[in-house]
C-alpha positions as CSV (number, residue, x, y, z in Angstrom):
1,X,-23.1,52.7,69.3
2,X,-22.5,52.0,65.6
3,X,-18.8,51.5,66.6
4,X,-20.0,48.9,69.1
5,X,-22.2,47.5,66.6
6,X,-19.8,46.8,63.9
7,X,-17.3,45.4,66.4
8,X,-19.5,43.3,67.5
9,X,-20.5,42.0,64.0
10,X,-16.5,41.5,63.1
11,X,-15.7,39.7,66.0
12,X,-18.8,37.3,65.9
13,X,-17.8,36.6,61.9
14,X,-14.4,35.9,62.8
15,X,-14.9,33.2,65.5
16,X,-17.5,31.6,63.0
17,X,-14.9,32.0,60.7
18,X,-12.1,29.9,62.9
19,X,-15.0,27.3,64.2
20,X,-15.9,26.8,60.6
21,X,-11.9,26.2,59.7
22,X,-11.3,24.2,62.7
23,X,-14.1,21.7,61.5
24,X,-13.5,18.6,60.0
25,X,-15.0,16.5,57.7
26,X,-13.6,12.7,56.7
27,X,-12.9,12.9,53.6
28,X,-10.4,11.9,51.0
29,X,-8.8,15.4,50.9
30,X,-8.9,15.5,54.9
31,X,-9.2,11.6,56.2
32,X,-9.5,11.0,59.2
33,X,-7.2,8.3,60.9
34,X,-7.9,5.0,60.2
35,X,-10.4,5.3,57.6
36,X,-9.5,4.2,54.1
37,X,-10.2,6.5,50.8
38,X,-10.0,6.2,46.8
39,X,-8.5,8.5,44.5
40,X,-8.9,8.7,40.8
41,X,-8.5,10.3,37.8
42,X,-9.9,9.8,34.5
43,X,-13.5,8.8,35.6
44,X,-16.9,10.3,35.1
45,X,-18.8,8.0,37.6
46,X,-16.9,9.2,41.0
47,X,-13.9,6.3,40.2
48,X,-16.8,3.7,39.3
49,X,-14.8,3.4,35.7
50,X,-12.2,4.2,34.2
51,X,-13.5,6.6,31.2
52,X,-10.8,8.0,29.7
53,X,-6.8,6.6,28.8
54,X,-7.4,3.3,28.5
55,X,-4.1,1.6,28.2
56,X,-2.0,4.1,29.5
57,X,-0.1,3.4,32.6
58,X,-0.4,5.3,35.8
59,X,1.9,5.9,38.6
60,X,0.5,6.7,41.9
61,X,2.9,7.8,44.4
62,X,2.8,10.0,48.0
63,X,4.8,12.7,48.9
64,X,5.9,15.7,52.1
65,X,6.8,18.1,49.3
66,X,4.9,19.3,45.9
67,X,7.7,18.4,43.5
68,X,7.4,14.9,44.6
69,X,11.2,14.7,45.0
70,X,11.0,11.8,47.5
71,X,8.3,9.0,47.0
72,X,6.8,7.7,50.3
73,X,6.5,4.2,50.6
74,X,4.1,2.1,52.6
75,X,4.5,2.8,56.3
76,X,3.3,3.3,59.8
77,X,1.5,6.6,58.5
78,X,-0.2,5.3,55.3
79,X,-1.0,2.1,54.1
80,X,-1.8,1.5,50.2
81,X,-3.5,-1.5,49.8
82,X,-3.8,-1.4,45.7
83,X,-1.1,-3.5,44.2
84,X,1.1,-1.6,41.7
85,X,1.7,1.8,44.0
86,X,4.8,3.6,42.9
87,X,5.2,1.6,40.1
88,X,4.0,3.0,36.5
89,X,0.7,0.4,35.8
90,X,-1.4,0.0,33.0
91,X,-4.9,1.4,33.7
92,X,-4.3,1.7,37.2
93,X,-6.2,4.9,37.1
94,X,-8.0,4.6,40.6
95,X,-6.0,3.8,44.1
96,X,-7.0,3.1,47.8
97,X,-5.1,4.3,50.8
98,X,-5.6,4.0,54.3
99,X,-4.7,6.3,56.3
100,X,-2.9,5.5,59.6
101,X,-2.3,7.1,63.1
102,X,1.0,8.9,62.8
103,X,-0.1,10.9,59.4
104,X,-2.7,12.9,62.0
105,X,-1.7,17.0,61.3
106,X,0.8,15.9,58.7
107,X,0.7,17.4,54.8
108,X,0.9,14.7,52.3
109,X,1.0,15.2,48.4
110,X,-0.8,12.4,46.2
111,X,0.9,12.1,42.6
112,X,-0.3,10.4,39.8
113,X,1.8,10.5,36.4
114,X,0.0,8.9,33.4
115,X,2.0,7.8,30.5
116,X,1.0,7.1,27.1
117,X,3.0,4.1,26.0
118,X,2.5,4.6,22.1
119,X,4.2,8.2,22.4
120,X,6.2,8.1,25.5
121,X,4.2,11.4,26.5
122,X,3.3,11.4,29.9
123,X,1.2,14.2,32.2
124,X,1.5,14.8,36.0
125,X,-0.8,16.1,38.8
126,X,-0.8,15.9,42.4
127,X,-3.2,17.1,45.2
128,X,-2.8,17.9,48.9
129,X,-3.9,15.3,51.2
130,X,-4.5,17.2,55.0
131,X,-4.6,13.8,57.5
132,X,-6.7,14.4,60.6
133,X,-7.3,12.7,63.8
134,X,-10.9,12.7,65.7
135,X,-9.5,10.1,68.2
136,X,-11.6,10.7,71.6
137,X,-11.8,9.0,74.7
138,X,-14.3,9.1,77.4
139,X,-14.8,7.6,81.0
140,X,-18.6,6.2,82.5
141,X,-19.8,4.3,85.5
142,X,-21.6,0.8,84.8
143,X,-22.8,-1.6,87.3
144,X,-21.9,-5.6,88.2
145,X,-24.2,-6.0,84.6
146,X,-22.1,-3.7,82.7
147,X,-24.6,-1.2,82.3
148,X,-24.3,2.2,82.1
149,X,-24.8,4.2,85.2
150,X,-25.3,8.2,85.6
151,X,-21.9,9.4,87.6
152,X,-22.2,9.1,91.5
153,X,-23.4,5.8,91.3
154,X,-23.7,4.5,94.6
155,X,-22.7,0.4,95.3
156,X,-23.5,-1.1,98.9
157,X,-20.4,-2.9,99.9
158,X,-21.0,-7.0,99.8
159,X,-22.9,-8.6,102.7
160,X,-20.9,-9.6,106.0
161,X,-19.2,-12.7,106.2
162,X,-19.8,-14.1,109.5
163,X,-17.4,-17.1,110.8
164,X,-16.8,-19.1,114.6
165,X,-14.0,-17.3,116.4
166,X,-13.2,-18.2,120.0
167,X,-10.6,-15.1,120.1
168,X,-13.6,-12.9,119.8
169,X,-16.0,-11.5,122.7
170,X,-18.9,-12.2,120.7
171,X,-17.4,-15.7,119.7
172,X,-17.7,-14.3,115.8
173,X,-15.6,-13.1,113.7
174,X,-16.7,-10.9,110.6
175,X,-15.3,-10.0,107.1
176,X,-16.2,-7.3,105.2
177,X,-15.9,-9.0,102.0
178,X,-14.7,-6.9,98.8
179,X,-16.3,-3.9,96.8
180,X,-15.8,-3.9,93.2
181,X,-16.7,-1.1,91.2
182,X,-16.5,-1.2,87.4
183,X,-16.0,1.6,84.6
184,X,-15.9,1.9,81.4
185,X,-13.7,3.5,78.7
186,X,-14.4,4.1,74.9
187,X,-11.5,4.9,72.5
188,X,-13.4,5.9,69.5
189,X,-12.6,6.9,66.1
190,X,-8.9,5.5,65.8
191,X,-6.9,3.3,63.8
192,X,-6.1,-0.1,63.9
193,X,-3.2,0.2,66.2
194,X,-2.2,0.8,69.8
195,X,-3.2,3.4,71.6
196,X,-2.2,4.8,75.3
197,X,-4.3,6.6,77.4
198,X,-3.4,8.4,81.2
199,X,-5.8,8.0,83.8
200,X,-5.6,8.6,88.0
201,X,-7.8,6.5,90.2
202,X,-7.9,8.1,93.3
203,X,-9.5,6.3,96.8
204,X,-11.3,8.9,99.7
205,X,-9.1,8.9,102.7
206,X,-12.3,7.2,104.9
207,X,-11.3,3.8,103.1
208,X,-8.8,2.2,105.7
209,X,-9.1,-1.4,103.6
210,X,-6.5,-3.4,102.6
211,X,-5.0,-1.0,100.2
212,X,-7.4,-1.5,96.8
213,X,-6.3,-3.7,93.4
214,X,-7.3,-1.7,90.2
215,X,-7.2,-3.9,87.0
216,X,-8.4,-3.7,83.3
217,X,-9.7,-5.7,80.9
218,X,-12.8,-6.6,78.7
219,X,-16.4,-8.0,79.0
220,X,-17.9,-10.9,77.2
221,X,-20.6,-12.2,77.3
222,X,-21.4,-10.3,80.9
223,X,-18.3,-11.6,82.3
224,X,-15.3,-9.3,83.1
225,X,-11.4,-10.6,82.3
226,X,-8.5,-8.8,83.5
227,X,-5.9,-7.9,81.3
228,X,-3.8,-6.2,83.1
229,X,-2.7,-4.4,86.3
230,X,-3.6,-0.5,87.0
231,X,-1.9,1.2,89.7
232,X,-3.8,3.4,91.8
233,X,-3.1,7.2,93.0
234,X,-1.3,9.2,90.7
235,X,-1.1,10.1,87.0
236,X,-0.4,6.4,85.2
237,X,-0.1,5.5,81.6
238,X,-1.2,2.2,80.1
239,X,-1.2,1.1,76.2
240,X,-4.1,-0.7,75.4
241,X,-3.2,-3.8,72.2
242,X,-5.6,-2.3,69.3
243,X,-6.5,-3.8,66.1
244,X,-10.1,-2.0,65.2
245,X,-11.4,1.7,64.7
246,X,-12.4,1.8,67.9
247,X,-12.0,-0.1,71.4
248,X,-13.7,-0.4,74.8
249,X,-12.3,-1.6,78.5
250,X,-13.1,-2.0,81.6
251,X,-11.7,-0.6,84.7
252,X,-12.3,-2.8,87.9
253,X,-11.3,-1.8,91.3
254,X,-11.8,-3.7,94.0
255,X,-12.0,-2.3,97.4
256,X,-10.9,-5.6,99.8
257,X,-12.6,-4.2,102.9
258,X,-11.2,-7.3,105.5
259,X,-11.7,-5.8,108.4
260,X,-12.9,-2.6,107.5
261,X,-16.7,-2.0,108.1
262,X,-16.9,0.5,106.7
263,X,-19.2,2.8,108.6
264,X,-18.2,6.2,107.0
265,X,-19.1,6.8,102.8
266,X,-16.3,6.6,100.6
267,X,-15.8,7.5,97.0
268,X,-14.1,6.2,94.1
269,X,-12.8,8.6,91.4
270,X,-11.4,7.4,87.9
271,X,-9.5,10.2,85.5
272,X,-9.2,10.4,82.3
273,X,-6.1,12.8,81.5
274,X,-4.4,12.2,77.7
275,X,-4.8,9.7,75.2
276,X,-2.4,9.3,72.1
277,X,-2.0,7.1,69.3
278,X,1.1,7.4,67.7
279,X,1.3,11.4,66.5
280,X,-2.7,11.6,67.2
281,X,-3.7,13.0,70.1
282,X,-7.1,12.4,71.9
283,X,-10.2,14.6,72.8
284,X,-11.4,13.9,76.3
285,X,-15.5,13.9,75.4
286,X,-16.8,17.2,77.3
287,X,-18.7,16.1,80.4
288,X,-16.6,12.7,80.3
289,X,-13.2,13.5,82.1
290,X,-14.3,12.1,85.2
291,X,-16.7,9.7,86.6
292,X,-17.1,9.0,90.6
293,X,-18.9,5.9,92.7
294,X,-19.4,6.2,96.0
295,X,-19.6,3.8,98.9
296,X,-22.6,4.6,101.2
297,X,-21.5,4.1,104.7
298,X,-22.8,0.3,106.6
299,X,-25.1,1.4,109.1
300,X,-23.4,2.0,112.9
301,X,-25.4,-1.0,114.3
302,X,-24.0,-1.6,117.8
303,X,-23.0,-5.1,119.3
304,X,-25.9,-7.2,120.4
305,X,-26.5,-6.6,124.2
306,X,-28.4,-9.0,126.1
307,X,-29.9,-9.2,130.4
């Protein structure tokens, strides 16, 4: 029992242990994508001053390897906004750096050589810089008002169109009008850039429509735009044109009944798969993968009889 016991005990510490390594926490030795950090040396006040070396000039470069053999320059992984990176700078003791998509899971090494100009003298340290990406992306049901709705939300198809038609034996003829059905997507905690995600939109076999137009695009002001096309049934891929730390759209399909009375209930499904931006790959938010609207059947009212 004691055997059992201890077992027990080792196993429980060690997948605390991994949870607790697996965590991560934004911050300048582990950023995550698309925030922006400083990094100093020299300072008492957390970079608020410079407190010691005054006049001396500073070189801040990055790094892949701990010798600093090859300096990085700005790129599509890193972005240092402070003017005089890479170049020795008088009292540049404190730097900022963004830190792009494509550095997520990558190793970086932050240099900074200080030189004193009145002896030539100079000093050198570095520290490990652990990029990591939090990028999720998750999938909910809102309503003509673009509020959020719990999942099997249920939308009436429009009301019936009724229109003269001689060709008819009730002398009317009768459309269906077009179901749209909106849903939302947040991108969250990503950088400035593009980003791709994979979805599936896939139609219950009881809709015998015309065959159904998915789009995407944003809301303002309570109005939806389309952007762009979405193609529906089967895995798809589209890249959404980014330029903040997080991003929102809309997914509209729109069921263009005709003909089709729909007298049986149909459903709706929209998939999130995969999302990626650049080397960072996306979370799909537990409980968010998958969000369904259904259809409720028209009621089977008969033709209008008549003595």
């Amino acid at each position: 029992m004691k055997n059992i016991l201890r077992i027990t005990i080792a196993l429980f510490a060690l997948v605390a242990f991994a949870n607790l390594a697996n965590a991560q926490t934004n911050s300048g030795i582990t950023p995550a994508i698309g925030t922006a950090h400083d990094y100093w040396v020299n300072s008492t006040d957390n970079g608020a001053t410079q407190t010691s070396g005054t006049g001396n000039t500073f070189e801040w470069f990055l790094s892949k390897d701990a010798a600093g053999t090859t300096k990085l320059t700005n790129n599509d992984e890193f972005n240092v906004a402070t003017s005089g990176y890479n170049v020795a700078t008088s009292d540049l003791y404190k730097i900022n750096i963004l830190w792009k998509a494509a550095s997520a899971n990558e190793k970086y090494y932050l240099h900074v050589i200080e030189t004193n100009p009145a002896t030539g003298c100079s000093n050198h340290k570095a520290q490990v810089i652990n990029p990591f990406s939090d990028f999720q992306l998750a999938i909910g049901n809102v309503n003509t008002t673009f509020t959020d709705e719990a999942d099997n939300f249920q939308v009436c198809a429009p009301d019936v169109v009724l229109t003269e038609d001689a060709t008819a034996t009730s002398g009317v003829g009768y459309d269906y009008g077009t179901t749209k059905l909106y849903y939302k997507v947040d991108a969250m905690n990503i950088g400035k850039e593009d980003f791709e995600f994979n979805y599936q939109i896939d139609i219950a076999a009881a809709y015998a429509g015309n065959p159904a137009v998915a789009t995407i695009g944003t809301v303002s002001a309570g109005v939806y735009a389309n952007e762009n096309n979405l193609t529906v049934g089967g895995e798809q891929t589209i890249t959404i044109t980014n330029t903040e730390n997080s991003n929102t759209k809309y997914i509209c399909v729109a069921l263009e009944n005709g003909t089709f009375e729909g007298l049986a209930e149909h459903i709706v499904t929209v998939t999130l798969k995969s999302g990626k931006q650049k080397t960072a790959v996306a979370d799909i938010v537990t409980g968010k993968e998958v969000r369904n609207q259904i259809v409720p059947a028209r009621p089977s009212t008969s033709v209008i009889g008549s003595n």
